[in-house]
N, C-alpha and C positions, 0 to 999 in steps of 0.2 A: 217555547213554553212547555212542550211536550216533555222535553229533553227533560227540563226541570222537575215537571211533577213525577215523570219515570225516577229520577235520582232521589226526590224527597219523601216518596213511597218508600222504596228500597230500603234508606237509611231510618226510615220512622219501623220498616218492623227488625231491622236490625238493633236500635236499641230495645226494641218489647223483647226481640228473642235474650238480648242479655240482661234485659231484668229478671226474665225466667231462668235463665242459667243463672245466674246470682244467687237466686232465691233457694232452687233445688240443690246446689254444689253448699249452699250455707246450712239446709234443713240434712243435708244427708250427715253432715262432719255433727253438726249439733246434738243428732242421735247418736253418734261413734259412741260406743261404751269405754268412754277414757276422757279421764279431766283432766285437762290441763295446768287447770291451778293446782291438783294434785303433786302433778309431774315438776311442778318450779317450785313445789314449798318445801321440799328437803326433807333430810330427816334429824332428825326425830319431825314428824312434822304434827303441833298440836290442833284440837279445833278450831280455838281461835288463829293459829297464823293460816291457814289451811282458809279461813272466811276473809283475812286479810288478803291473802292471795288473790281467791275469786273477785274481791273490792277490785283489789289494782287493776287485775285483767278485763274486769268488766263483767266476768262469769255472774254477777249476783241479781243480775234483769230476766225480764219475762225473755223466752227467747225473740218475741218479734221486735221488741226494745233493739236487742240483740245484733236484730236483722238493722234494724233500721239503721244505730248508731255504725254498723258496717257500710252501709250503702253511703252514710254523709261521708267516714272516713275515707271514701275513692274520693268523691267532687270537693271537700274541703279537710280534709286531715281527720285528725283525732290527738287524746291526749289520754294514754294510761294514769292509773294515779295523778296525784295531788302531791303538793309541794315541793320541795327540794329532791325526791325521789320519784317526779312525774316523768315519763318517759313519752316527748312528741314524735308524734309518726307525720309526717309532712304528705302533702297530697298528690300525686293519688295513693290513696292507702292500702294495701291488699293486705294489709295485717305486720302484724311483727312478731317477731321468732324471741319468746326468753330463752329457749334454749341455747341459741346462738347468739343472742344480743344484740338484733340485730332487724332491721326493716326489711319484710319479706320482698319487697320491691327490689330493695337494693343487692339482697342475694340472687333473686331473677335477672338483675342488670349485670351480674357477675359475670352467670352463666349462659345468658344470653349469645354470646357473642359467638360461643361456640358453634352452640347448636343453630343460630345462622348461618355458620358458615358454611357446616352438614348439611343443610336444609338444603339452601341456594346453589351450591357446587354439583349435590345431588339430582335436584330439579332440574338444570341445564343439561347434563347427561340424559336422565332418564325421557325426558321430552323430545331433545332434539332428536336422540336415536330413535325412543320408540316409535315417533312419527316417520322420521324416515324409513326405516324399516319398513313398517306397516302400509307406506303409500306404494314402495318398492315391492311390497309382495302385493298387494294389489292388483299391480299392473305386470303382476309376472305370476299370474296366477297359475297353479298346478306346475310349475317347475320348481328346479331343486332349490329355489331363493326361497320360493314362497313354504315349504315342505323346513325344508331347516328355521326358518322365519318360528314356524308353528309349531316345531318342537323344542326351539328355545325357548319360546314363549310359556309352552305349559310346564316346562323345569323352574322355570323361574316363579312363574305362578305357586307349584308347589313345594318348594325347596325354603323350608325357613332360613330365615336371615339370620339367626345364630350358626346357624351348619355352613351357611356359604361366608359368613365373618371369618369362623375358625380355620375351616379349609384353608380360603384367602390368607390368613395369616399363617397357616401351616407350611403350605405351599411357600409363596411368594415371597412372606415374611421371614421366614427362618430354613426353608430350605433351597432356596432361590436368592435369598436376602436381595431381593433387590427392590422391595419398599420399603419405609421403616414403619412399626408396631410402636404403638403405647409413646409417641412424642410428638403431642400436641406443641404446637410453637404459633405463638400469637400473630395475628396480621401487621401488626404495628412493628412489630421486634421482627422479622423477618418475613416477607411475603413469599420470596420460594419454598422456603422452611417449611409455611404455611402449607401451601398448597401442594408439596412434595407430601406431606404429613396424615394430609386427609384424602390421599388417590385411592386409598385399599377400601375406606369407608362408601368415599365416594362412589366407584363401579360398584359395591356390594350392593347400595340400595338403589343404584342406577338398574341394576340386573334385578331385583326383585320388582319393582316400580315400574320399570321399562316394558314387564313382558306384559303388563296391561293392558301400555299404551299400543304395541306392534298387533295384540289382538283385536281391540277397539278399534285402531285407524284402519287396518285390515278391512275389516267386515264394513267399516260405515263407509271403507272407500269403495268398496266392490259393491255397496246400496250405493252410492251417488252417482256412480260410473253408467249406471243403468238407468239412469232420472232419463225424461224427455229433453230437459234444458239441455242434459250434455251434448245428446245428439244432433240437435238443434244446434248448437255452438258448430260442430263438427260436418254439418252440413253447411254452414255458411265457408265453410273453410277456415275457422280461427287455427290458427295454430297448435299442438297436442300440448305442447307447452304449458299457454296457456290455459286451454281446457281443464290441464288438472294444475296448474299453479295457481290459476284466479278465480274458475267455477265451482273447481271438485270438492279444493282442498278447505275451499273459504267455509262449506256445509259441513265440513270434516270436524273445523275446529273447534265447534261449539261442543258439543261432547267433550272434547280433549281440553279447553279448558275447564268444564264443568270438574273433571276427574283432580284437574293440577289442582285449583282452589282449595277442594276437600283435602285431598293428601299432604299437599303445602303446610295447608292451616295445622293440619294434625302434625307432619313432621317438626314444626315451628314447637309444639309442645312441648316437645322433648321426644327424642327417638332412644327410649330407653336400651331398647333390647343391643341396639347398635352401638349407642355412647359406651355400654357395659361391657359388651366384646372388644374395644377398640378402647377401652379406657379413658373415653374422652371424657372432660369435666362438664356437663353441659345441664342443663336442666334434666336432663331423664337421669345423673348422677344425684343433682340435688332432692329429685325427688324418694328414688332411693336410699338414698341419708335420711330423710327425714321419714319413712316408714321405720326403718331401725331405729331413731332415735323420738318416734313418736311424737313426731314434732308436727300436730294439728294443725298450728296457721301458717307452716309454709307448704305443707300439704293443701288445704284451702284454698292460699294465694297461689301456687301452681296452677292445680286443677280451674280456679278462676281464669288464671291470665290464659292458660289453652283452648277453654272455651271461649273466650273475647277472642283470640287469633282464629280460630277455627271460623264465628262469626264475621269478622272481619274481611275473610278468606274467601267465605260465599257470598257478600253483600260485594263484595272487589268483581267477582265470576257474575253478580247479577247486572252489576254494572258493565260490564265489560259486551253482555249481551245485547245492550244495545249499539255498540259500535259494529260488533259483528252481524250483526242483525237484524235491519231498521224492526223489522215488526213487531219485535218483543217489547220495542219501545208499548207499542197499543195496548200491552196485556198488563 
């Protein structure tokens, strides 16, 4: 019963947070100084088609109309215009693109796929090493593991990830060639190809992401090592093994997933700066297409669905706190 109202707490203010994120990502683009129905009525473009415009798009409501006919169009669709030239957006709706002609949904389901694939390849990298690392320098504290461990860590912390992309492909890609640059290949059409494709991406933000983790598991393992329970363990004779495999590391991890959640949820957005040094087509491509081509509701619909991932991400990380952790159940 506990288990239940912890999960349906959780989930009740993860939708309040994404009604607020809704509302605010809809109230900031509604202020943008740039009309839409401008931008699709052409030219020569008169007053009246310029009013027919904002008709079809819906531009000619109070904005909270606005809002609202938004929020139905996620849970049950929408329908531009009227008659023979109505255009339906099927549900969930995050808007539709006239620029593109197209359901901003469906260009997010495009792009999606990539930047999952950046996402998750990178996550597994940057977790499994930063954690290892960081429990290894831990327990080899003030040697040259733990000393290299800490100045990895802070290059990586300060080194933007366009300088170490370029590098990476300077280096590796063209004077080394021995990754390939710039040839995204689908999971479907080739899984080596794939994953051959995204290794230079991959380390990049594994090595940017990672030196967080080697810091954080570091210091919160060198604070749990010194708890009473460990000593207590280690007085009864458990094994050292276990000590830091099932006492140390189990307090370690709630931190380190609180960090993955956030970063995850954000990467899932789109990791522009990365997609655009590696050329990949992914959401942080699409969203840069549509600032150049001032393309408002897939702007919208982006910035929407990253804030639902990002949300999603820490309601996953609050849930997850109670498996790791009966007592966060109580709170």
């Amino acid at each position: 019963m506990k288990n239940l109202k912890f999960a349906l707490t959780r989930l009740g203010g993860m939708v309040l947070v994404l009604l607020i994120v809704a509302f605010c990502t809809f109230v900031v683009f509604y202020l943008v100084p740039s009309d839409p129905a401008l931008l699709a009525c052409g030219k020569p473009c008169t007053p009246e088609n310029l009013a027919l415009a904002r008709e079809f798009m819906g531009f000619d409501e109070p904005w909270w109309r606005q809002f609202l006919t938004f929020l139905g169009g996620i849970f049950a669709g929408r329908t531009f215009g009227t008659g023979v030239t109505a255009i339906h957006c099927s549900a969930p709706c995050f808007g539709y693109s006239f620029r593109q002609n197209a359901d901003v949904l469906e260009l997010i389901g495009d792009r999606l796929p990539v930047t999952f694939s950046l996402a998750v390849g990178a996550a597994v990298l940057w977790v499994g090493l930063g954690v290892a690392i960081g429990v290894h320098a831990a327990l080899r504290k003030d040697t040259w593991f733990d000393r290299a461990a800490l100045a990895g860590s802070v290059i990586g912390v300060s080194a933007p990830v366009y300088l170490v992309g370029l590098l990476g492909i300077l280096v590796l890609g063209f004077q080394l060639n021995v990754v390939p640059v710039g040839n995204y290949t689908a999971f479907t059409e080739d899984p080596v190809r794939w994953a051959w494709g995204l290794v230079l991406p991959w380390c990049v933000l594994a090595f940017a992401h990672g030196a967080h983790y080697v810091k954080l598991t570091r210091s919160q393992m060198l604070e749990t090592m010194s708890e009473d329970f460990i000593r207590t363990a280690r007085a009864k004779g458990v094994p050292e093994r276990t000590v830091v495999g099932k006492h140390a590391l189990r307090n370690v991890l709630l931190p380190v997933v609180t960090l993955t959640g956030i970063e995850f949820g954000s990467l899932l957005g789109g990791a522009v700066i990365t997609e655009r040094v590696f050329s990949l087509p992914g959401l942080g491509g699409l969203l840069i297409e549509a600032v150049h081509g001032r393309d408002l509701a897939t702007l919208l619909g982006c910035t929407l669905f990253a804030g639902f991932l990002v949300v999603v991400a820490n309601a996953v990380v609050d849930l997850s706190y109670g498996l790791l952790d009966p007592r966060a159940r109580l709170t």
